[in-house]
Rosetta silent file (secondary structure, phi, psi, omega in degrees, C-alpha in Angstrom):
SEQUENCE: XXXXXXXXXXXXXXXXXXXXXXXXXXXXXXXXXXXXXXXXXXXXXXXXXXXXXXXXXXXXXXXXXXXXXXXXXXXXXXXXXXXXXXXXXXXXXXXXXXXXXXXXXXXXXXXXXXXXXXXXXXXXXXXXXXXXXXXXXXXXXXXXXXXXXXXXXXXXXXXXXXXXXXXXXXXXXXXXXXXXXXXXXXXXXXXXXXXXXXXXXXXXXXXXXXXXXXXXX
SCORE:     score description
SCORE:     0.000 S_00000001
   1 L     0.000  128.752  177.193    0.000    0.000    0.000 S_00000001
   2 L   -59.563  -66.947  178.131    1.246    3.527   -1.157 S_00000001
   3 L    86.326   55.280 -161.423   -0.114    5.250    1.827 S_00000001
   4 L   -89.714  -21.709  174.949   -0.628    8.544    0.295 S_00000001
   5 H   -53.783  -14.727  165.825   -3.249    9.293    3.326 S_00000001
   6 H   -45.148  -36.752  167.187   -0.126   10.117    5.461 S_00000001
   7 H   -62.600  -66.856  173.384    0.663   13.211    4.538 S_00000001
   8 H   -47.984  -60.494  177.354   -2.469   14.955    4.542 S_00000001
   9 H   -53.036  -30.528 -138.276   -2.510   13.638    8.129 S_00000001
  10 H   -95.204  -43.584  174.227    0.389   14.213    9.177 S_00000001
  11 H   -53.345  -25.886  174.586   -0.381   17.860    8.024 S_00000001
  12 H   -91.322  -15.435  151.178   -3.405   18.030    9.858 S_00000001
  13 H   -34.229  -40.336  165.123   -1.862   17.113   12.900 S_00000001
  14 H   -74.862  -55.967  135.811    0.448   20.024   12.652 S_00000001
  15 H   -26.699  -59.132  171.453   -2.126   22.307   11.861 S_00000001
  16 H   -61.778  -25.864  177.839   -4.454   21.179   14.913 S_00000001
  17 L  -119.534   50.032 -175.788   -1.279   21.798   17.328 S_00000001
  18 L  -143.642  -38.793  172.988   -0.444   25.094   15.649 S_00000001
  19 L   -92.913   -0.118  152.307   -4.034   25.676   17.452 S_00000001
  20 L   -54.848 -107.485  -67.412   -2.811   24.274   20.705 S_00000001
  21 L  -128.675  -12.191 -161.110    0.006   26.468   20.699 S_00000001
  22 L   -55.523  -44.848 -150.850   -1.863   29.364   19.220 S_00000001
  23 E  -109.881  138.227  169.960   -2.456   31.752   22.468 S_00000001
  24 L  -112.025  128.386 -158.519    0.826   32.388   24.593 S_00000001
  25 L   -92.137  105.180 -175.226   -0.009   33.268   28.410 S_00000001
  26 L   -83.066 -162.527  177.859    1.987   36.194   29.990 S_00000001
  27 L   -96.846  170.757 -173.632    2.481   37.035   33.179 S_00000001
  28 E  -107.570  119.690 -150.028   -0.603   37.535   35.828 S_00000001
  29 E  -105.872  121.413  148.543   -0.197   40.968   37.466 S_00000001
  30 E  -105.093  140.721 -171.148   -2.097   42.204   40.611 S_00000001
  31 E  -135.213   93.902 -158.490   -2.969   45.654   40.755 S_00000001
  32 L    84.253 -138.828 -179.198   -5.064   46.756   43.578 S_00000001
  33 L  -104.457   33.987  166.617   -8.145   45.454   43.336 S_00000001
  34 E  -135.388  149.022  155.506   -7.707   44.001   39.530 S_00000001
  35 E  -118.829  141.184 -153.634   -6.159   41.538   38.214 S_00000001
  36 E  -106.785  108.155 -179.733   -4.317   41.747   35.083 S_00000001
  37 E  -118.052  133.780  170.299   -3.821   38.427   32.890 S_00000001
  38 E   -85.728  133.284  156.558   -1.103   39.073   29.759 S_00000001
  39 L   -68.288  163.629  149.613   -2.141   37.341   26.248 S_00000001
  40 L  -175.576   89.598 -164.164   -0.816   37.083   23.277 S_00000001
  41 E   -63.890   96.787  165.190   -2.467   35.594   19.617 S_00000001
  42 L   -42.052  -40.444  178.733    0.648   33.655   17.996 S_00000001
  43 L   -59.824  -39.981 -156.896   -1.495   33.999   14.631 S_00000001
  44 L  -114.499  -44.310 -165.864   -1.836   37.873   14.539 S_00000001
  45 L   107.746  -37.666 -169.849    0.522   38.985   16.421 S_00000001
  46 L   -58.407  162.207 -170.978   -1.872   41.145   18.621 S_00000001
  47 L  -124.990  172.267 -162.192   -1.301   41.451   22.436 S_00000001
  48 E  -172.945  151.577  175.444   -3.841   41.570   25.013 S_00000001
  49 E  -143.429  144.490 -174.600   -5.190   42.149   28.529 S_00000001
  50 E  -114.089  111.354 -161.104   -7.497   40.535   30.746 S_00000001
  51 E  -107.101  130.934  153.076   -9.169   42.325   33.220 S_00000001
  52 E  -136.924 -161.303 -168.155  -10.858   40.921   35.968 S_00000001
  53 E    48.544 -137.826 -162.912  -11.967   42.066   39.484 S_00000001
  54 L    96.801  160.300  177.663  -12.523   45.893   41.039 S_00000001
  55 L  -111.596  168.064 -146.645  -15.158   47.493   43.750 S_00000001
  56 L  -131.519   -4.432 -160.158  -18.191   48.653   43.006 S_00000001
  57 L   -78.919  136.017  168.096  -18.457   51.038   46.456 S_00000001
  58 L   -65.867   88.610  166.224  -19.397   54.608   46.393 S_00000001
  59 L   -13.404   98.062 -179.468  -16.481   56.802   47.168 S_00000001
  60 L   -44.496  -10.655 -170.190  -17.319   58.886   50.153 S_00000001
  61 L  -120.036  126.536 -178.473  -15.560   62.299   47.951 S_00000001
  62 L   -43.457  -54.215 -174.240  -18.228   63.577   45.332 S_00000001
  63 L   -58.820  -64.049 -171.421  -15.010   63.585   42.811 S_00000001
  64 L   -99.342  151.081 -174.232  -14.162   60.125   42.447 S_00000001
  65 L   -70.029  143.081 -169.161  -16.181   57.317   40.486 S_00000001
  66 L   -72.534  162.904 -139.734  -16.896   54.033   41.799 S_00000001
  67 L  -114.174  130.159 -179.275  -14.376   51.694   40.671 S_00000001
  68 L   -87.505  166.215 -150.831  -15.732   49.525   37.501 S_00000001
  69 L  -111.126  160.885 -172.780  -15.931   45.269   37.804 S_00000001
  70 L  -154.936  102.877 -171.802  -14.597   43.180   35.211 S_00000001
  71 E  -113.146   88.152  176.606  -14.954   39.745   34.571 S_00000001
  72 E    82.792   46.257  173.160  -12.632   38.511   31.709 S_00000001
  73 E   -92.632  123.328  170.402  -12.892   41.844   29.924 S_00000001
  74 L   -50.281  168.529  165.494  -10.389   41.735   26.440 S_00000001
  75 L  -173.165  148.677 -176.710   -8.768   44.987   26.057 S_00000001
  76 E   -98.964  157.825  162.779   -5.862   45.206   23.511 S_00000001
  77 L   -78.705  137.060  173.621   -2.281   46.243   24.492 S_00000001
  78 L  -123.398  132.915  165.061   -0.765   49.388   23.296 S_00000001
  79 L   -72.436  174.903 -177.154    2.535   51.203   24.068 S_00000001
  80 H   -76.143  -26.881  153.025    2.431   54.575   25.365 S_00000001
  81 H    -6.213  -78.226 -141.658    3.664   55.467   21.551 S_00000001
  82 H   -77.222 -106.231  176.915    1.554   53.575   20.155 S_00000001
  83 H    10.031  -70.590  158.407   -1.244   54.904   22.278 S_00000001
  84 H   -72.784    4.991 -165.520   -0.961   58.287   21.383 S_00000001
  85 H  -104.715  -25.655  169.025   -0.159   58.243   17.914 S_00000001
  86 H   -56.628  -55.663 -178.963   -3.453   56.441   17.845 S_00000001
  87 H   -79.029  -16.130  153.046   -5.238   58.131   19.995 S_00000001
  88 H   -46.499  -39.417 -174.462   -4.062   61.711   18.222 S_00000001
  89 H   -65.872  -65.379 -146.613   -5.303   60.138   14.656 S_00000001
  90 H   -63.409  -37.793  171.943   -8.982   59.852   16.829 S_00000001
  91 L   -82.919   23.149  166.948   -8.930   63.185   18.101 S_00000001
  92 L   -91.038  -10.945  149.122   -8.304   64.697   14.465 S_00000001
  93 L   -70.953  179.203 -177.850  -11.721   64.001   13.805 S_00000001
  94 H   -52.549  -55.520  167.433  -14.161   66.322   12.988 S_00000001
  95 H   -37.112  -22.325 -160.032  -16.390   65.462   16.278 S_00000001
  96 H  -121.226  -69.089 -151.913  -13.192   65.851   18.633 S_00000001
  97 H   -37.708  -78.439 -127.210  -10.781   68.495   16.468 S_00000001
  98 H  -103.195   13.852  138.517  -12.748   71.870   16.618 S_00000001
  99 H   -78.464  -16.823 -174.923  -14.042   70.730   21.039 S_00000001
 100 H  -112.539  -35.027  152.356  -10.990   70.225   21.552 S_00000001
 101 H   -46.468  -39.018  153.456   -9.302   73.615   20.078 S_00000001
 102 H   -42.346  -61.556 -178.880  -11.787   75.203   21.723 S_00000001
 103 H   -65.870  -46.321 -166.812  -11.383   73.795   25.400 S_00000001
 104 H   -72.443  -25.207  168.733   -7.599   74.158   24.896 S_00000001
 105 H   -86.976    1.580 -175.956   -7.754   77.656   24.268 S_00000001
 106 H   -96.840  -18.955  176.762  -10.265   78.594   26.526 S_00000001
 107 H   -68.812  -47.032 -156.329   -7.893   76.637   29.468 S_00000001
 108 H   -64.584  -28.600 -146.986   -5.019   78.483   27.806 S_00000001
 109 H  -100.878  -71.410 -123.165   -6.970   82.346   28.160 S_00000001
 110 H   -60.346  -13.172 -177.452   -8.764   81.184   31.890 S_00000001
 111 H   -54.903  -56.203  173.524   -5.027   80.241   32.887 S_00000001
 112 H   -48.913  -71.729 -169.478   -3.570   83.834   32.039 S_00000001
 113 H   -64.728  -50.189  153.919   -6.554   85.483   33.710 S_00000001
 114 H   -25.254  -55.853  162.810   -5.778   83.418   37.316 S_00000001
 115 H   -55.354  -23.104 -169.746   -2.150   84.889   37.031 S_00000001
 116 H   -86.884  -16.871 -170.987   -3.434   88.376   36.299 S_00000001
 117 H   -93.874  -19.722  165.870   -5.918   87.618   39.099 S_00000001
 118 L   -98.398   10.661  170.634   -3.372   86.740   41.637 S_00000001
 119 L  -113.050  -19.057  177.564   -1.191   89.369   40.775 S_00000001
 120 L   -70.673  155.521  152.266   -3.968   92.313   40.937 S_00000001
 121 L   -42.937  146.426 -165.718   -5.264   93.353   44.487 S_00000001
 122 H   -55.563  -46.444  167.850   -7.185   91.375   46.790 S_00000001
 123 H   -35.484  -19.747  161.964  -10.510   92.882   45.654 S_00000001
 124 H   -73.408    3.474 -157.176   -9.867   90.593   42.581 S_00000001
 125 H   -71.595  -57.689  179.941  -10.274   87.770   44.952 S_00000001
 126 H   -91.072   11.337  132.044  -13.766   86.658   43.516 S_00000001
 127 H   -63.391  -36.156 -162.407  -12.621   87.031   40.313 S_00000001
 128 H   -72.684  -60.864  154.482   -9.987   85.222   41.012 S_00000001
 129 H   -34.025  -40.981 -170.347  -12.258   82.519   42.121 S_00000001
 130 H   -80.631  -37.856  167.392  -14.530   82.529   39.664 S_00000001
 131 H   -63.769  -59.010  169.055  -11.631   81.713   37.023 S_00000001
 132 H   -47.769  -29.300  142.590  -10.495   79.092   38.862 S_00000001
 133 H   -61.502  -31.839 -165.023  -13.838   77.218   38.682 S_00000001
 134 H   -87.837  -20.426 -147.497  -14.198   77.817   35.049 S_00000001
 135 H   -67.060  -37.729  175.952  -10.752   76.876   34.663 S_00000001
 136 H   -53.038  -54.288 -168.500  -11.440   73.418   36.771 S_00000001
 137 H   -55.916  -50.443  144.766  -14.306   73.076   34.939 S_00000001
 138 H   -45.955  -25.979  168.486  -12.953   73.208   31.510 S_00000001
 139 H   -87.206  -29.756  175.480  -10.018   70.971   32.459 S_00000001
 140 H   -98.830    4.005  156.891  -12.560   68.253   33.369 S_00000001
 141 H   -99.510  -17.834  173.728  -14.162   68.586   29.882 S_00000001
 142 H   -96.937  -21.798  171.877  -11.541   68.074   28.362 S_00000001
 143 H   -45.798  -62.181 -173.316  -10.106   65.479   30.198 S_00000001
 144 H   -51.466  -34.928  176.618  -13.466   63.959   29.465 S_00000001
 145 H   -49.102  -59.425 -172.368  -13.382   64.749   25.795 S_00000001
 146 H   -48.745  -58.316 -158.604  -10.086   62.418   25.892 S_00000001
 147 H   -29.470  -48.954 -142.622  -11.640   59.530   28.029 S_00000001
 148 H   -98.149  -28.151 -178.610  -14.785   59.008   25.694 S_00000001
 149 H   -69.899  -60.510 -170.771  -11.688   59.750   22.303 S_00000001
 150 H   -36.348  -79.300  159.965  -10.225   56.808   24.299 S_00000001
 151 H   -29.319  -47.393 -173.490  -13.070   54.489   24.631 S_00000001
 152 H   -94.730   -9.381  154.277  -14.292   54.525   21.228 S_00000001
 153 H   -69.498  -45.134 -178.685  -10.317   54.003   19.958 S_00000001
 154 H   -38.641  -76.847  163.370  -10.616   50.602   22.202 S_00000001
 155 H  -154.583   83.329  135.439  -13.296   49.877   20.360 S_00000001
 156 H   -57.869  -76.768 -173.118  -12.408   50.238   17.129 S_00000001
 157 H   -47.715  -38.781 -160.236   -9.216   48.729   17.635 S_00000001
 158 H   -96.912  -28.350  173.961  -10.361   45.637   19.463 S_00000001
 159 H   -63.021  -39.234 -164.513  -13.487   44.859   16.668 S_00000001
 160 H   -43.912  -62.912 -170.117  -10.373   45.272   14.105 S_00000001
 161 H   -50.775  -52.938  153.905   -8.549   42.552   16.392 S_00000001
 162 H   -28.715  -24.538 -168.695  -11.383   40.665   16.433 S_00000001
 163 H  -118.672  -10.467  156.493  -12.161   40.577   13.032 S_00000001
 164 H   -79.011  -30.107  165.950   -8.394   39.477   12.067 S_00000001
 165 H   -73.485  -60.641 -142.744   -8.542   36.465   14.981 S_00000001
 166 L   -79.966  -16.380  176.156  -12.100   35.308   13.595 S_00000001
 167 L   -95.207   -5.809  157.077  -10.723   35.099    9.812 S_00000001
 168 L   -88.550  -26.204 -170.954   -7.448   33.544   11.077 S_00000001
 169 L   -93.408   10.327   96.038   -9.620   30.837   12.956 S_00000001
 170 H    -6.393  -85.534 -169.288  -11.502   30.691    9.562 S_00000001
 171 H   -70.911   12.882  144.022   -8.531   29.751    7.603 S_00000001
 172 H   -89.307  -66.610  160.334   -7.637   27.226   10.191 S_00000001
 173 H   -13.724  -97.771 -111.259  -10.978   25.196   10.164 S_00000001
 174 L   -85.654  -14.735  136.832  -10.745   25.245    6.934 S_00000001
 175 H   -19.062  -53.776 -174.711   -7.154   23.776    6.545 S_00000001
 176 H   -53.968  -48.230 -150.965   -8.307   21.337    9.110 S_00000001
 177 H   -75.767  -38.406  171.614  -11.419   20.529    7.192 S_00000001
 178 H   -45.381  -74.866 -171.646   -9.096   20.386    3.747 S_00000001
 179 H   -66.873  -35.929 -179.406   -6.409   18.083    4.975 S_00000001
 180 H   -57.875  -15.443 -158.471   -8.530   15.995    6.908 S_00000001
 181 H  -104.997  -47.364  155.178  -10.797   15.232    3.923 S_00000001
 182 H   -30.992  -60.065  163.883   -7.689   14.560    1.594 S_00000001
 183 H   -53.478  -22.930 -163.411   -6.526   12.165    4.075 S_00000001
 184 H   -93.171  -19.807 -157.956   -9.823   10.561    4.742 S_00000001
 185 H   -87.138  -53.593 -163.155  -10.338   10.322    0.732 S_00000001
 186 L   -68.479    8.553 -145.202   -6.884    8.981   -0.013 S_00000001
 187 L  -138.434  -22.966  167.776   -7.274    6.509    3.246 S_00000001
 188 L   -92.548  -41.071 -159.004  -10.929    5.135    1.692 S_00000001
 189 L   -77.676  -32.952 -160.675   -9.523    4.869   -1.778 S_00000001
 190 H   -83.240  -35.282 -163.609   -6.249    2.735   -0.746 S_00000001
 191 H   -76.355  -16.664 -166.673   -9.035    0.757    2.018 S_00000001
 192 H  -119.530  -28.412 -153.709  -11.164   -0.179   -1.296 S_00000001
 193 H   -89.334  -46.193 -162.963   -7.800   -0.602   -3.506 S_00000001
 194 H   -63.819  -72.047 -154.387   -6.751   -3.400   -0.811 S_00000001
 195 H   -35.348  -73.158 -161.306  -10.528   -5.087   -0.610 S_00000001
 196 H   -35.112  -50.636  -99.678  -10.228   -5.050   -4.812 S_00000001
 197 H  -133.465  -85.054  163.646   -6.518   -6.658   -4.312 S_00000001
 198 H   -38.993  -33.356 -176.852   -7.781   -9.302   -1.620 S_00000001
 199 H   -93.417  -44.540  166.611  -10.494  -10.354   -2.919 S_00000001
 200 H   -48.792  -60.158 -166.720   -8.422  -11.019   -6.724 S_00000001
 201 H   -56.949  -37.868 -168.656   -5.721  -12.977   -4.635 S_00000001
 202 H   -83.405    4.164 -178.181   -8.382  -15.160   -2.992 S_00000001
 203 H  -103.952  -13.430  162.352  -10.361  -15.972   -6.422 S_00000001
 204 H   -82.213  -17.291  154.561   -6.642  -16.698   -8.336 S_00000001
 205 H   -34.471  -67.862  163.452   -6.235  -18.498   -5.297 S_00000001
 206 H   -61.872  -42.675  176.111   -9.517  -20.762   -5.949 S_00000001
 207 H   -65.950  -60.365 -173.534   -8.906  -21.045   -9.500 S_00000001
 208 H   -78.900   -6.335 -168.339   -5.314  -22.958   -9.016 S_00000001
 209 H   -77.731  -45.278  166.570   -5.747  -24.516   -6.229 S_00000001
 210 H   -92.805   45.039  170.450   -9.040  -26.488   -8.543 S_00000001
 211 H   -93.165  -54.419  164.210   -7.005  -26.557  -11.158 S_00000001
 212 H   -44.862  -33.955  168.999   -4.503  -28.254   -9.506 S_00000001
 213 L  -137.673   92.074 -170.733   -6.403  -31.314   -8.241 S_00000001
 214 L   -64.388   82.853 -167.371   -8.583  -31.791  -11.103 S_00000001
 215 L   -23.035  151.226 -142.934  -11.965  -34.179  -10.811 S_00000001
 216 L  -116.805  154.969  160.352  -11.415  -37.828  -11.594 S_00000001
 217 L   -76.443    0.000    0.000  -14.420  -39.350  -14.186 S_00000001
């Protein structure tokens, strides 16, 4: 027997433990109250974090946010580079660019008027105040403007990732499904080639053997 079904196996065997081997495990980082598991898609390339844990309690100071919970949330990795060069491209849209030119110049004037207001006499005092609210106030919009620029760069980026993992685990099925079905075809055909092969040897078999001892009259 040729045994041409070997191959194809032996390829899909390699292929099926090329999807073993696919996700490489990093290290698992405690942070606080989260824990941090490192990723890493062998296929793609892409890197990843796994978020789980956090509190949920309501911060006695007005100012800070309750802390959000996370159970196995993806998140992709970025460098800080990489991060900003990204997240610069997001705020260059229309929706961000001319809110965010704004807010920075209006922090840039309310700054100037706090120095002029702390350098003037105290009678400027609730001026002086009064800047210093807008200025806070304007510093937490834009801060916000980034967060939410932030958020929707996540995800973006992580449907991208997503959509590059589910078409490489496409094209792995269907390797899988390819070699498996070559092998199974060549592995029926050689399985039918023997029967055909066995079954000739036992009917030249039968022919000499009563050929051989011939009936008597």
């Amino acid at each position: 027997m040729k045994k041409l079904w070997l191959f194809p196996m032996i390829f899909f065997l390699l292929i099926l433990l090329a999807g073993h081997l696919r996700w490489e495990k990093g290290p698992l980082q405690h942070t606080d109250a989260y824990q941090v598991q490192h990723t890493k898609d062998q296929w793609t390339g892409q890197r990843w974090i796994i978020l789980y844990g956090g509190m949920a309690e309501e911060s006695a100071e007005p100012d800070n946010r309750p802390y959000p919970l996370y159970s196995g949330e993806w998140l992709p990795h970025f460098t800080r580079e990489e991060l900003d060069l990204r997240l610069e491209e997001v705020l260059s849209r229309p929706e961000y660019h001319g809110k965010r030119q704004l807010l920075q110049q209006r922090i840039k004037d309310l700054e100037m008027q706090v120095v002029r207001s702390g350098e003037e006499a105290s009678e400027a005092e609730t001026d002086s105040d009064a800047a210093r609210q807008a200025l806070y106030e304007a510093t937490w919009e834009l801060n916000t403007l980034y967060a939410g620029a932030k958020q929707v760069l996540l995800a973006e980026y992580r449907a991208e990732a997503k959509k590059r993992e589910l078409i490489a685990t496409i094209v792995w099925g269907f390797l899988l499904v390819v070699t498996f079905s070559i092998a199974l075809h060549y592995f029926l055909a050689e399985v039918k080639r023997w029967k055909q092969v066995h079954e000739t040897y036992e009917i030249v078999e039968y022919v000499t053997k009563n050929n051989r001892y011939p009936l008597g009259k």
